[in-house]
N, C-alpha and C positions, 0 to 999 in steps of 0.2 A: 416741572417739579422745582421746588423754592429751593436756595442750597439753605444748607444747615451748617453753625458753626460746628467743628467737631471739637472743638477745646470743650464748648457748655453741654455739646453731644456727652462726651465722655463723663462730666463732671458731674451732670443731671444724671443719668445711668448707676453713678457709684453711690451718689445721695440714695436712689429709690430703694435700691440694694440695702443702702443699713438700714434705712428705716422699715426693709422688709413690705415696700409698694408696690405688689405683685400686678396691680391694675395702672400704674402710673407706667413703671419698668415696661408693658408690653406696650403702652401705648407710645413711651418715646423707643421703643425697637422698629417699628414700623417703618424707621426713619436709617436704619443699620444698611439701606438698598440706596439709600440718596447717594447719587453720585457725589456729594459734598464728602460723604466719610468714606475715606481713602482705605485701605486692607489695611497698615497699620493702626487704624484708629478699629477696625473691625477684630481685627487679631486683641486689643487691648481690649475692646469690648468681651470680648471672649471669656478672657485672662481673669476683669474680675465677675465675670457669671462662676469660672473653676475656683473660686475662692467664698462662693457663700455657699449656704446649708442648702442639701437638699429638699426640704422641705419647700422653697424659694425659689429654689434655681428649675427644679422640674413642670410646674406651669410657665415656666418663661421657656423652656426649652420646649414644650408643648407648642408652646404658640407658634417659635420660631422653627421649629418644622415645615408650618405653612406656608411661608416666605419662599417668593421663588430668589434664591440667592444666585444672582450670574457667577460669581468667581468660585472656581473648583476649590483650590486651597480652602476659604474659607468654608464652605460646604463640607470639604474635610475635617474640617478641625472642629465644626460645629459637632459631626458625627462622634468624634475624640473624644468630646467634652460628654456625649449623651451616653455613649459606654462608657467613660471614668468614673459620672455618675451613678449610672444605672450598675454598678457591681455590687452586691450586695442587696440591692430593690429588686428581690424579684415579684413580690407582690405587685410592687409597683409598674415594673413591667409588663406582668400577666394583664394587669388593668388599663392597659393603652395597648395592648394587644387587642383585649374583647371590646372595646371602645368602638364606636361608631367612626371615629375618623379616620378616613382612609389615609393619608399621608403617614400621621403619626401609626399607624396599624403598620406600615409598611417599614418605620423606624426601626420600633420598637421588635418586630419579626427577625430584622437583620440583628439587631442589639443579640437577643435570647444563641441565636446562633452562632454570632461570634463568639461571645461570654460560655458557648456549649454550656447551656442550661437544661438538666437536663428533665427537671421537674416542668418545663416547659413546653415538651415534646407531647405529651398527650391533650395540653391545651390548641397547637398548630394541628396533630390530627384531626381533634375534631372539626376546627376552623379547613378543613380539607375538605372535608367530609359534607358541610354545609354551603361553605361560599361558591360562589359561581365567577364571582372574579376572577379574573383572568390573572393578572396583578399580583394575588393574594395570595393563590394557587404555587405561582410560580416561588415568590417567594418562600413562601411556608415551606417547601418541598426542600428547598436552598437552605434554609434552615436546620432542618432535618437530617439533611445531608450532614454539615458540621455537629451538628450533634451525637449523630453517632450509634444512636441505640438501636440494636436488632429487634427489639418490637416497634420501630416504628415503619419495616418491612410491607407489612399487609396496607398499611395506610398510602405510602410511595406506589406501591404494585398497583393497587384501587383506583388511584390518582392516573398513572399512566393508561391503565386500559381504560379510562371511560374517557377520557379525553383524543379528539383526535387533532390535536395542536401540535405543533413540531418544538415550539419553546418549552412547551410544558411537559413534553416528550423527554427533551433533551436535561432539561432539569432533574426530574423524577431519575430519569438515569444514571446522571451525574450522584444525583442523592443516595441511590442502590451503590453504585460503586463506593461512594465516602464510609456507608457503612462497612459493606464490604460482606465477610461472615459466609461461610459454605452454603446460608441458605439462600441469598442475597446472589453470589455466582449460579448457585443451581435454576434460580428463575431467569437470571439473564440467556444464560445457556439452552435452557427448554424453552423459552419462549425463541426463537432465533428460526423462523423457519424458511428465510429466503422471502418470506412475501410482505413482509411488512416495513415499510418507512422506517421503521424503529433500528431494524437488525444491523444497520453499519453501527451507529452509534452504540448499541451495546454489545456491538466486538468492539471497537473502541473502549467501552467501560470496563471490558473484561482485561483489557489492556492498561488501564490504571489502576485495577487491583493489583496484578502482580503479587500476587502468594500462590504459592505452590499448586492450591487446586483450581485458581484463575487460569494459569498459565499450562495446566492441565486440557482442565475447559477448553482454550484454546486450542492447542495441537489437533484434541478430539477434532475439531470443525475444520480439520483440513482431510477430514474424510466423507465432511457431508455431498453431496450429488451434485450441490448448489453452488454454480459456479462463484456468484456472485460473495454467498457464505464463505465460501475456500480462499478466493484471491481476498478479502477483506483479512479475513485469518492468520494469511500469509504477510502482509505487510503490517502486521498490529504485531507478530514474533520478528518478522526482520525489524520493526521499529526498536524493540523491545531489546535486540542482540543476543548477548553472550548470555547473560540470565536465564534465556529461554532454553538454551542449546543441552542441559542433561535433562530436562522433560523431552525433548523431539527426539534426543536419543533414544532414554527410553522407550519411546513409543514405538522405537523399529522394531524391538525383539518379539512383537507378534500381527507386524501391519500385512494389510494385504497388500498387492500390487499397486492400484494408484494410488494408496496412502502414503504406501514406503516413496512411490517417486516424490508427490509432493514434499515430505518428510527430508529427503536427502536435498532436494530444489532450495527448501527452507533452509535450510543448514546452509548451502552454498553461501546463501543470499548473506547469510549473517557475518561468514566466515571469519568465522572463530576457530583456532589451531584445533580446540579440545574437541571437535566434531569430527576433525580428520581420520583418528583411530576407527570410531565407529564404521563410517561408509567404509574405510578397509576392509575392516573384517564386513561386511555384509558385501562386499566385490569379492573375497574370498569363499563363500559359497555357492559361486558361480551362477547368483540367478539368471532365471532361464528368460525374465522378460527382458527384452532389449529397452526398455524404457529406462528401465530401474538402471539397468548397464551404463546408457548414454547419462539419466540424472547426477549418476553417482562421478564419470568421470568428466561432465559440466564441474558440478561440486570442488574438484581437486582442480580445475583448472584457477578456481577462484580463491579455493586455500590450498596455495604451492606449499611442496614436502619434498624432503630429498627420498621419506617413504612409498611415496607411492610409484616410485620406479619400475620397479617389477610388475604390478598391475598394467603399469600403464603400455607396458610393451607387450603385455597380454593383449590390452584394447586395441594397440593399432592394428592386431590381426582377426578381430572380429568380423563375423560373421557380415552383420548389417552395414551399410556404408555408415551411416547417422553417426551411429556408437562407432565404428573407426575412426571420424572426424572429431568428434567432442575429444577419446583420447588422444588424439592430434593434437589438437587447441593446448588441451592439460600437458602433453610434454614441453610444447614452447614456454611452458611455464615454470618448467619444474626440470631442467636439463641438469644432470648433475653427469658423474663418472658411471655411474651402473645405469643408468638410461642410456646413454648413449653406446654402451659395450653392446647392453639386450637391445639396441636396436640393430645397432651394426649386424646382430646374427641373426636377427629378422632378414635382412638384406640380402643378406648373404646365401639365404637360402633359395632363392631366384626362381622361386613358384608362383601360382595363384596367388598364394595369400603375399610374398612379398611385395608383388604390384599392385595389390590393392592396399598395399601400408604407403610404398610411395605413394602411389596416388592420393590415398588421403591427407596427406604430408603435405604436396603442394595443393591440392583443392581446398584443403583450409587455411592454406598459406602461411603454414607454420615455420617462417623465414629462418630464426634464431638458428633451428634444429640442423638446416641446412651447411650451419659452420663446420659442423662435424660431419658429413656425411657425403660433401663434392669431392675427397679425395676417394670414395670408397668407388670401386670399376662396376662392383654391382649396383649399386645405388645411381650412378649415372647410365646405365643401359636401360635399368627398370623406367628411371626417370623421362629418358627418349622418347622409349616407347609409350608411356603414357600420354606426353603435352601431344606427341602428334597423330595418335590413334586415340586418344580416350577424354583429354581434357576440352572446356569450350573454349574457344577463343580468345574472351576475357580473361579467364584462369592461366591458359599456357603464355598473353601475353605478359601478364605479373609474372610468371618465373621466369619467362626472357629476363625484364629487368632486372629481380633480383641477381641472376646468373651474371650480369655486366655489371654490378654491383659489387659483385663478392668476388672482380675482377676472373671472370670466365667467360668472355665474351668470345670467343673460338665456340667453344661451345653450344652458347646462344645461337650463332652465326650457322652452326650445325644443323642445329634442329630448326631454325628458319628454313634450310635448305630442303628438308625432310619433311615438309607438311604439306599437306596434296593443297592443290588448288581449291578457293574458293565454290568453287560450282560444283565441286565433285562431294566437297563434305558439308558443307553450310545451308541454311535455308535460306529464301530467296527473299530477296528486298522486300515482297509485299510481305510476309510471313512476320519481320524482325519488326515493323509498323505496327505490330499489334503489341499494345503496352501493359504490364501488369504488375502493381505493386503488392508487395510481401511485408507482412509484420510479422514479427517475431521478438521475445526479448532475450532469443540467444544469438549471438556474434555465429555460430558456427552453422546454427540452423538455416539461418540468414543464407549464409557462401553455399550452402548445400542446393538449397533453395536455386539460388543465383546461379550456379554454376549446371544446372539441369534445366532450368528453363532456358538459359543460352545459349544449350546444346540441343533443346526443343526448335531454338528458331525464335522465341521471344524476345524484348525488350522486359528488363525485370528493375525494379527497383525496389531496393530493401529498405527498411526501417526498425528501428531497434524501439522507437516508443512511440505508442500508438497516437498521443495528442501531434505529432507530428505528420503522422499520415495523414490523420484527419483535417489537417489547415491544408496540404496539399491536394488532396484528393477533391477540396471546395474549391481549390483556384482551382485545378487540373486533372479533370475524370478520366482515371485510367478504365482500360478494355476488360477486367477483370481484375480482384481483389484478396489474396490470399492470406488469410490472418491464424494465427495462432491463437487458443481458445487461453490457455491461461497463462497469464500473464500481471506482474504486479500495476497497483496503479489502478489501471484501465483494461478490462480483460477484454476479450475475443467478442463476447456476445453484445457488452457494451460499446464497442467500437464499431458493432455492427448498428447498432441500434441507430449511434449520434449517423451514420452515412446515411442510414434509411430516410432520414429528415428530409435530406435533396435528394435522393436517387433509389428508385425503383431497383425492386430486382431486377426488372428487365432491362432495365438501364445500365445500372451495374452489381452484376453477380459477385455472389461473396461464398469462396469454399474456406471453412473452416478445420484446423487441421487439430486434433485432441489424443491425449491419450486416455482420455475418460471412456472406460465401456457403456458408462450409461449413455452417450450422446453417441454413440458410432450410428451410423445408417445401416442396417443390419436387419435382415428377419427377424434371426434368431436372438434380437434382443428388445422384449415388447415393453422392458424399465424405460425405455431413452423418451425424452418427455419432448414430442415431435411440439409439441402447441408450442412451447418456448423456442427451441430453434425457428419456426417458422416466425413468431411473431417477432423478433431478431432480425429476422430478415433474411436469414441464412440459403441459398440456395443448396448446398452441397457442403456434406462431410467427410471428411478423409481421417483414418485411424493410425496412429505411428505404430510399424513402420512400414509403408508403404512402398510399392515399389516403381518405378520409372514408368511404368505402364498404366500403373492405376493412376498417377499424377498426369499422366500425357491425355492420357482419353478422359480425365474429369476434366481437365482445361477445354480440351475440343469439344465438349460436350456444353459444356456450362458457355465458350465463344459462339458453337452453333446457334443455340437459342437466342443468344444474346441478339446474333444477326438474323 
């Protein structure tokens, strides 16, 4: 290409302009791409096209649409210039809308939409309605969206169901959300049914709405069946915060069971103060599922309270070990003076239930709590007895440490002396050979986990997020695969899914652990949608709260096969 002066570049350009030579002006523009004329000679160029009449400047901006311009700036400013213009032309714009040229169509689409023009919107419908371009589609829809108008609902709706494109998908969705409007949520929400490409992306849009009955919307679909539905759900309100947190409250005062856990799970996640009160009072009616028991005091271990005192010294004498541990976790969080009085007469009272509060004290490895509690005579006999009758190995050797830590090493030295031999309480080298990793995204589900399988005789190794198991589990196949169904992020069913890629069920088994009734393995439950877990890949499902037994014989059961 010849270089061009840009002094007679510029000079010739301002000539054509007054004398209004709209066929000269385009023919010396062609030349605006010559590497001769520099961005400030293009920027000047610009400056005086925004100083003549529109009547002039809009075939020259016509033309120069066509031009593939390299530099972004000036491609910017060019756009500047064609909406500074175009305000006020809307004819003119409708008219290089229906125009044959696809460049300038695609302009002028973006113009109408910035400018939120709104007598425009039934001209892009119909251009919906007709075009087949892909291009045209997209934009129009983009358009629509800034503009804003709740009839232009059916046209976006019509758009997304006949198309089965993921950009055209995501647009139209994006466009529903811009509008926004009860009717606009209600289709995003009824149409969401787990099986379609679409469904993350509008929980996601229901997520940019953000009014009242958006975020409504949402809570609702942490009661749907659908895993995938639910964990999307969940990370679009923990995305969302404190905003979300007096609809999810609301919604407790008449959830069922795995709604209210998700509900209380969601609330943790956020942890926002103004959530605290609620799961109190709903731990104040004593419900009777241990799910909802262990979610609510997960919940407080993540929003600490000098209130939840009281509760929490209820927890550590619960029934189920789970829910003894979660409110383990939640007192090292939450240590104040009336915690520590109501545990001390837990202690003190040197039953059943006391050694099973120690016990879950140190099996969760609630260290902090332990400041207050190595003077007390009860609490170190309960203690004894635990690390060297009940704890596994790995467990009792962490409270060694601690113990010589928190300078008690007499102590330590004591209950070393008091622990039978190896061969009388442990499994045998080949036994501890067999490896098996845990997902989970609770800290305490994890040590529970952990500290039963290494009283089993396993090798266990925990993981708190699944994209992490799954890089290890590709270097290094473990003998067995224990995962937790829901989970933010990446859930249970999905992380069985990405294993499935390399590894057979026969290869490696995967037990899944839920508290959803609809997925339990059960008779007497013919809702649980076996196609899915199977095509998952899932070998075997376990139900919280499970007991030591039913976890020991699905492991030997699911290794039998395996070998």
């Amino acid at each position: 290409m010849s270089a061009i002066n840009p002094k007679e570049f510029l000079e010739e350009l301002i000539f054509c302009l007054k004398e209004e030579d709209i066929v000269k002006a385009n023919a010396l523009l062609q030349f605006i791409t010559n590497p001769s004329i520099n961005v400030n000679i293009q920027k000047r160029a610009l400056h005086e096209l925004s100083k003549a009449h529109e009547r002039l400047v809009f075939p020259i901006l016509e033309y120069l649409t066509t031009l593939e311009i390299p530099n972004q700036e000036i491609r910017e400013s060019l756009y500047e210039l064609i909406l500074d213009k175009a305000y006020g032309n809307h004819d003119r714009i409708i008219k290089y809308i229906v125009k044959d040229d696809k460049r300038n169509r695609i302009t002028y689409i973006k113009v109408a939409g910035d400018l939120m023009l709104p007598d425009v919107a039934p001209i892009l419908e119909k251009l919906m309605e007709r075009s087949k371009d892909r291009d045209i589609l997209i934009h129009s829809a983009a358009a629509l969206g800034k503009i804003r108008l709740p009839g232009s609902l059916p046209a976006l709706i019509k758009l997304l169901e006949s198309f089965q494109d993921k950009t055209i998908g995501q647009t139209a969705i994006d466009a529903i959300a811009e509008i926004g409007t009860k009717a606009g949520v209600e289709y995003l929400t009824n149409s969401i049914t787990g099986s379609h490409e679409t469904d993350h992306l509008k929980i996601k849009a229901l997520g940019k709405i953000q009014d009242q009955y958006a975020l409504k919307s949402l809570a609702s679909l942490l009661e749907s069946t659908n895993t995938d539905v639910r964990d999307a759900a969940i990370d679009q309100l923990i995305e969302i915060g404190g905003k979300a947190v007096p609809i999810l409250t609301s919604a407790t005062e008449d959830a069922g069971t795995d709604f209210m856990v998700h509900l209380i799970t969601t609330l943790g996640y956020i942890q926002d103060p103004k959530a605290l009160p609620v799961i109190i009072d709903i731990m104040k009616t004593r419900p009777s599922d241990p799910n909802v028991r262990q979610a609510a005091y997960e919940s407080m271990e993540r929003i600490p309270s000098s209130k939840s005192a009281i509760l929490l010294a209820v927890g550590i004498q619960d029934p189920v070990e789970a829910v003894r541990m979660s409110a383990a976790r939640a007192m090292d969080k939450n240590i104040s003076k009336v915690l520590v009085a109501g545990l001390k007469n837990v202690v003190r009272e040197g039953g059943e239930e006391s050694l099973n509060a120690v016990g879950a004290l140190i099996d969760s490895e609630s260290d902090n709590i332990f400041n207050f509690l190595l003077q007390e005579e009860s609490f170190i006999r309960l203690a004894v007895k635990h690390v060297t009758t009940k704890a596994d190995p790995k467990t009792r050797d962490k409270f060694l440490n601690t113990l010589k830590k928190k300078n008690h090493g007499a102590l330590a030295e004591k209950i070393v002396s008091m622990v039978p031999k190896r061969s009388e309480t442990e499994k045998s080298a080949e036994d501890t050979e067999v490896k098996i990793y845990v997902v989970d995204d609770s800290k305490m589900m994890l040590k529970l986990y952990e500290n039963k399988l290494t009283g089993f005789g396993y090798s266990a190794t925990p993981f708190m997020l699944p994209e992490e198991a799954i890089r290890q589990i590709y270097a290094s196949k473990p003998d067995l695969l224990i995962t937790d169904l829901n989970m933010p992020k990446i859930n249970g069913l999905q992380l069985a899914q990405t294993v499935r890629k390399k590894y057979s069920s026969t290869d490696l088994p995967i037990v899944m652990i839920t508290t959803q009734s609809d997925a339990v393995d059960s008779e007497n439950n013919p809702g649980m949608d076996k196609s899915r877990l199977s095509q998952a890949g899932i070998n075997k499902v376990l139900h919280k709260p499970f007991s030591n037994e039913d976890l020991h014989n699905t492991i030997k059961k699911m290794l039998g096969k395996k070998q």
